[in-house]
N, C-alpha and C positions, 0 to 999 in steps of 0.2 A: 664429397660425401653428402647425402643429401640431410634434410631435416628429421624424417621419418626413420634414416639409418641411428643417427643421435640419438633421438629418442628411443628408440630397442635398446640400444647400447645403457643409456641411463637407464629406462626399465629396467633390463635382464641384470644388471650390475645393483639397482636396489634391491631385488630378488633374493638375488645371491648372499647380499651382506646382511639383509633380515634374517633372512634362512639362517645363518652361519650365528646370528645373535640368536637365534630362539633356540639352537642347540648347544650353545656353548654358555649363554646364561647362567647363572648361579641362582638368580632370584624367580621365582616361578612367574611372578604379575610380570616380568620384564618380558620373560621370553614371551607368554602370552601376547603382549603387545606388540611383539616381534615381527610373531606369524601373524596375528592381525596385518601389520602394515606389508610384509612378504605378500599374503594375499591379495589385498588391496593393490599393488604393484604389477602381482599376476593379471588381475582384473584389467591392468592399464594394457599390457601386452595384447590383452584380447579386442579392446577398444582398436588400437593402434591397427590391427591386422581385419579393422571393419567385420568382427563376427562380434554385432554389438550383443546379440540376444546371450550368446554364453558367459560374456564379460559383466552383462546384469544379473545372472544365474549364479557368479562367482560371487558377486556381491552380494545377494541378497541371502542365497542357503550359506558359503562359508563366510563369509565377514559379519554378517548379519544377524547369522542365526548363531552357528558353531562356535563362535570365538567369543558375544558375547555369553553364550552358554554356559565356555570354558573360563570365563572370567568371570561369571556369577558364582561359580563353582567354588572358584577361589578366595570368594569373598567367603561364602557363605561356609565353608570351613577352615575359615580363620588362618589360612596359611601364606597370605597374600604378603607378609615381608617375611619368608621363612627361607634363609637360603636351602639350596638341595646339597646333599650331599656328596664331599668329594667323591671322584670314581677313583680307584685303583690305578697305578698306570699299567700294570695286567691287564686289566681291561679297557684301557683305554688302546694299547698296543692290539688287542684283538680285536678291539673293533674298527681301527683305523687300516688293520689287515684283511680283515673281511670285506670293510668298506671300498678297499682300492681293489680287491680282489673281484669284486661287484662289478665293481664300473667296469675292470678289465672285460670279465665276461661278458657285459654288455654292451661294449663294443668289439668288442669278435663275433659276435654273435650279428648286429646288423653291419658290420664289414663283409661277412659272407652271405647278408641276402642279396638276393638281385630285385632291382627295384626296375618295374617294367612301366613304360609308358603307359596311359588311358590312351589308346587309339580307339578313335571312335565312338565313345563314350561323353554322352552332353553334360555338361558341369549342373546339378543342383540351384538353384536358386536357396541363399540360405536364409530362407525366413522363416519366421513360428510354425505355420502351414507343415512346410517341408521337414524339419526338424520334430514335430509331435507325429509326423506319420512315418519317418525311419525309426522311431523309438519305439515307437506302438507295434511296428510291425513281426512278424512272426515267421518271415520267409528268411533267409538262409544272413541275411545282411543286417537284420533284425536287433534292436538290444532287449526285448522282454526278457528273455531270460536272465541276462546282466540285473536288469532292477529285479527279478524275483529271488535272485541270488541275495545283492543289497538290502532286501527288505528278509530276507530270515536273518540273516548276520546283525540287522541293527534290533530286530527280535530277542534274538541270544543275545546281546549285548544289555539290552534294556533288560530283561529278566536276568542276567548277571547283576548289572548293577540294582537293581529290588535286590536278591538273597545278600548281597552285599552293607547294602542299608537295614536292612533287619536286621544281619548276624551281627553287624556293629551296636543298634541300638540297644539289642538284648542282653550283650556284655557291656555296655555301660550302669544299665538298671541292676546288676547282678552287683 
């Protein structure tokens, strides 16, 4: 086994048990920390596989931005050693049903694609260059639409959370 198999192995294995700590957590700043370091982890996977530029993108928008975000969040309304509360095991049984139920379908679902060779087709060079002009682009291969899509959702999102912040402030003042 080589060095580089190892190291996937550790990576995808820290991953998995961050992952697993930030949903199973009790205490909100823990799990926060979790997926901090799950991402950071993710980051290392993308290093590992020399697609440095996305593995810096992973750091810098989700570790960087997002999580301390999510942990200024936490600070700043006081809930940072509040544990969460227990779930039901109703619910815990539904959602461990759904969740295996998930995975099932999505793996039947790429068990029955066919996955066809690039014959003939020149591999990309992936660098900055290459990577801002498949995202920019508007032909059939294209992501604008994906990020026009992302930027109304985080839109509604942010004007959710404004009527949220108000409607709280004003029943405190009442």
């Amino acid at each position: 086994m080589s060095a580089s198999t190892i190291i996937f192995y550790i990576l995808a294995t820290l991953v998995v048990v961050f992952g697993a700590l930030t949903v199973f957590s009790r205490k909100i700043f823990r799990a926060a920390i979790s997926l901090l370091l799950s991402l950071t982890f993710v980051a290392g996977l993308y290093f590992l596989w020399d697609v440095d530029f996305i593995g810096a993108l992973q750091i810098i928008i989700y570790v960087g931005g997002i999580i301390v975000l999510i942990i200024f969040s936490i600070f700043l309304t006081h809930h940072s050693g509040q544990k969460l509360p227990k779930a039901k095991v109703s619910k815990k049984l539904l959602s461990g049903t759904l969740a295996v139920a998930g995975l099932g379908f999505t793996s039947w679902v790429v068990s029955q694609f066919v996955f066809k060779p690039a014959v003939g087709v020149t591999p990309v060079e992936p660098n900055v260059h290459n990577i801002g002009l498949q995202m920019l682009n508007y032909s059939e291969y294209g992501y604008v639409f994906p990020f026009e899509v992302i930027n109304i959702l985080l839109l509604a999102a942010l004007v959710g959370a404004i009527v949220i912040a108000i409607k709280k402030s004003q029943e405190t003042e009442k």
